[in-house]
C-alpha angles and dihedrals in degrees: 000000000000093000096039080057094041083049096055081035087063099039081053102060096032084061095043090054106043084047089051096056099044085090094065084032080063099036090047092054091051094042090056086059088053102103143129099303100033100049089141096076108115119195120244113261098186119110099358123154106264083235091069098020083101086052091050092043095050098042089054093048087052089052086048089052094046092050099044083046094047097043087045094048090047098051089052096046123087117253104266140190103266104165114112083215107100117260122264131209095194087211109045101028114245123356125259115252113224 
């Protein structure tokens, strides 16, 4: 009887724990699309452990700075060539590199 009730014990908290950490498990595998040109992925805090809630946060409020950065530098830049294709003067054939 004592191990019939050690052995529920076990399946129980192996349940309650792999159900505690699907939160991170969400918030890991939307953290790992988060890259140069998708900075504006913010983690999900819902339902995060209190434990990692300040990660996620954080995370999320560096993602808000890079993009604000990003959108501000852009706007003052001049509108450059960004293709990685050569350049082409239709009339003249590629251009020269200096």
């Amino acid at each position: 009887m004592f191990r019939h009730l050690s052995q529920v014990a076990l399946l129980l908290a192996i349940y309650s724990v792999r159900r505690s950490v699907r939160p991170l498990r969400a918030a890991s595998a939307e953290a790992s699309n988060i890259g140069p040109g998708s900075i504006s992925i913010r983690l999900p805090e819902a339902d995060v452990p209190a434990e990692a809630l300040p990660l996620v946060l954080a995370v999320n409020r560096r993602s808000i700075a890079w993009s604000r950065a990003l959108s501000s530098s852009a706007s003052s830049l001049p509108m450059q060539h960004t293709s990685c294709a050569p350049r082409v003067d239709h009339h003249y054939g590629p251009a020269r590199q200096p």
